[in-house]
C-alpha atoms as one frame of an Amber mdcrd trajectory, in Angstrom:
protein
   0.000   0.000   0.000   1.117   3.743  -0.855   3.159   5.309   1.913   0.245
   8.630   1.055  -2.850   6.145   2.192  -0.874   5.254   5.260  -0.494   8.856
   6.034  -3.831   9.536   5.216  -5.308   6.835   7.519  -3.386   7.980  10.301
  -4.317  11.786   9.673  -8.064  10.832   9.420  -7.919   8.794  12.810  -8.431
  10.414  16.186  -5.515  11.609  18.577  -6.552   8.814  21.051  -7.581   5.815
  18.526  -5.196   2.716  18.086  -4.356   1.627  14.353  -4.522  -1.922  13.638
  -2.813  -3.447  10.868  -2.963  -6.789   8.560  -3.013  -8.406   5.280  -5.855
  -8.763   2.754  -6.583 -11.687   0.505  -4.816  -9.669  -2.459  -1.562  -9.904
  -0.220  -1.966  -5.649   1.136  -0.915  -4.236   4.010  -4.050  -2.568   5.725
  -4.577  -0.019   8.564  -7.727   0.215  10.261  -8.981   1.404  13.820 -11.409
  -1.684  14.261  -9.252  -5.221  15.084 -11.625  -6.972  12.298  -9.300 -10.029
  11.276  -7.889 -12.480  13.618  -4.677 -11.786  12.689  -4.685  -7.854  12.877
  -1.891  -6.743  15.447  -1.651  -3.123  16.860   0.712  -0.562  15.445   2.404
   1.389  18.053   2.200   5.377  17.614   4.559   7.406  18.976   3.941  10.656
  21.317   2.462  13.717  19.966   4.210  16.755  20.825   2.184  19.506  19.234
  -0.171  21.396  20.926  -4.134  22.978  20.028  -4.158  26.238  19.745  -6.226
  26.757  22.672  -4.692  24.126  25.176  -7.642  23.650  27.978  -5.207  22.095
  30.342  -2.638  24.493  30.170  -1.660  26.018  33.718  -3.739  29.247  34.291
  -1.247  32.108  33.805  -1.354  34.175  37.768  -0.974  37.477  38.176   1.427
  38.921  40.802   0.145  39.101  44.213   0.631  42.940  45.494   0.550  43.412
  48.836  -2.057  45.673  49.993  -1.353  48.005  52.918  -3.690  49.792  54.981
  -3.927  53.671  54.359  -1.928  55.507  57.008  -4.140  56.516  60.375  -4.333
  60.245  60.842  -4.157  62.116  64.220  -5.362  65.287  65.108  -3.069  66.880
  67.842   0.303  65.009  68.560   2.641  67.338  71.302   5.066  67.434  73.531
   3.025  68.098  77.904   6.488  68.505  79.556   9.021  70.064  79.349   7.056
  73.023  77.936   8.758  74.401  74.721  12.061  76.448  75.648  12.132  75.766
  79.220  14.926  75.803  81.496  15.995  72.179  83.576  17.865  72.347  86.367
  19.025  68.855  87.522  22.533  68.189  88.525  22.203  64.525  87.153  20.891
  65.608  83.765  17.454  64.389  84.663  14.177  64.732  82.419  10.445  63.865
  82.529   9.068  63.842  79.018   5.088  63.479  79.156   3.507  63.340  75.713
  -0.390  63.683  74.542  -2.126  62.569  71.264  -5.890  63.302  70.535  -7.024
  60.496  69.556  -5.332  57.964  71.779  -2.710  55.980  70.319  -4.797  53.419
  68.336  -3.988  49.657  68.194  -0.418  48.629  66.985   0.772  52.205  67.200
   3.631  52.762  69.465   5.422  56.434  70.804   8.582  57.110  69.614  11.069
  59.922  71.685  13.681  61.754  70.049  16.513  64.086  71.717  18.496  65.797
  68.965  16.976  63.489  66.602  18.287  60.470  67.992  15.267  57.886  69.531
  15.585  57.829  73.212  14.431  54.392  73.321  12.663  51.164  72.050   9.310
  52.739  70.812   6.559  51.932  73.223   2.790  52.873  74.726   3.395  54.710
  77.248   3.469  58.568  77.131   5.984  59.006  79.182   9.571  59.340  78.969
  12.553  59.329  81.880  15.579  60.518  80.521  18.966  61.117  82.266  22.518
  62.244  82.042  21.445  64.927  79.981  24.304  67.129  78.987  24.336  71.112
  80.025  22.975  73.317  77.262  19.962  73.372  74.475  18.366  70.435  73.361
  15.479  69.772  70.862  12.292  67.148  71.426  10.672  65.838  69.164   7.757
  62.724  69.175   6.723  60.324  66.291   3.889  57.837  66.356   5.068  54.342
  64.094   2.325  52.517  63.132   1.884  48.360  63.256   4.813  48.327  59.956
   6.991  50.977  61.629   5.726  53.635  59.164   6.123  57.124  61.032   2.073
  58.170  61.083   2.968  61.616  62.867   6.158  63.832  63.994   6.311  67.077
  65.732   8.343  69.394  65.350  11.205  70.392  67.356  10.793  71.619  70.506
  13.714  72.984  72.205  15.018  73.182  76.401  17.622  74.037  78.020  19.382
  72.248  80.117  21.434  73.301  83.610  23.193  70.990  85.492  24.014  72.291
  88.773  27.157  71.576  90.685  27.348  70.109  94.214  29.087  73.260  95.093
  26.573  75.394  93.794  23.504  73.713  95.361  25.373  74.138  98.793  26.149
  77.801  98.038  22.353  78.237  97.356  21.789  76.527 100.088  24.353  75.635
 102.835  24.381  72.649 104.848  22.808  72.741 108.167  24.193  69.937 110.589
  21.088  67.850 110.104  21.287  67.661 106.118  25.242  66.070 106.120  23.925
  62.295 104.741  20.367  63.722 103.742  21.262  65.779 101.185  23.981  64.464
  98.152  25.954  67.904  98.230  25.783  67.218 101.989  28.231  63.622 102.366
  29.173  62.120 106.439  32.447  63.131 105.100  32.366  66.430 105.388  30.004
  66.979 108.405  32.252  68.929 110.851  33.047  67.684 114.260  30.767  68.802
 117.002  32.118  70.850 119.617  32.197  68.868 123.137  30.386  70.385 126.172
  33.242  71.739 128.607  31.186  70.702 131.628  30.678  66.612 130.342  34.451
  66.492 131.324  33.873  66.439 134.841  31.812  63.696 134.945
């Protein structure tokens, strides 16, 4: 049989169909799908690799995922309580209170961040107030941010400036001296240099 009717046989059969082949009476070679004769035997077909043009079990093409963040919270009124802007500190130990107020309250997952000369004071946290220490002499700027639940800054205020004065031992006891009952009460008062009590002149006689 004509290498053409063999191609055309195969052409005409379906993707999935087997081809069975055998010989006639006349002595050809025939293809068929159906077994028919007893001694038909099965033609092996070899993998298809093209594709439809429309392929229904191709893997659905997904787009990106974008991440979708919330829109960032807006406060009203974010300041500084204490120290009130350009005041003076007098603490020998460089000592500061730092009380902050936000209207609304800080919302859920929103923490308080303290700067001092732009630098954060600490780990951000809830609470509104701030103890700060060692403190060097001279002017200083405040300023507060509000970080949200990603550590986005929500708010910042601006800079609000103090002054700080560290006073000496030695001027706290010129201010005001020591009285014998301060030496150990006061820390510009030490034991050390409580003067010696004067003895009663009449004790010695006893």
């Amino acid at each position: 049989m004509r290498l053409w009717l063999l191609a055309a046989c195969l052409i005409a059969l379906p993707a999935s169909a087997e081809v069975f082949t055998y010989i006639d009476a006349q002595g050809n070679r025939v293809f068929t799908d159906q077994p028919g004769s007893g001694n038909a035997k099965r033609v092996p077909l070899a993998t298809s690799n093209r594709m439809s043009a429309n392929p229904t079990g191709a893997a659905p093409v997904i787009a990106e995922k974008r991440t979708e963040t919330k829109p960032l919270f807006r406060y009203d009124m974010l300041r500084v309580l204490v120290p009130e802007p350009d005041a003076t500190i007098r603490s020998s130990a460089g000592e500061l209170i730092v009380s902050i107020t936000s209207e609304p309250g800080l919302q859920r997952g929103h923490r308080y961040r303290l700067l001092l000369d732009g630098q954060p004071t600490a780990e951000p946290g809830s609470s509104p107030v701030f103890a700060l220490s060692n403190i060097d002499r001279g002017s200083h700027n405040l300023s507060v941010e509000i970080l949200d639940e990603h550590g986005r800054i929500v708010e910042r205020t601006a800079n609000q400036p103090f002054h700080m004065l560290r006073i000496s031992l030695a001027q706290k006891r010129q201010v005001k001296p020591c009285a014998l009952t301060d030496y150990g009460q006061r820390p510009e008062c030490p034991l050390k240099d409580k003067p010696i009590e004067p003895k009663n002149p009449f004790l010695r006689f006893f």
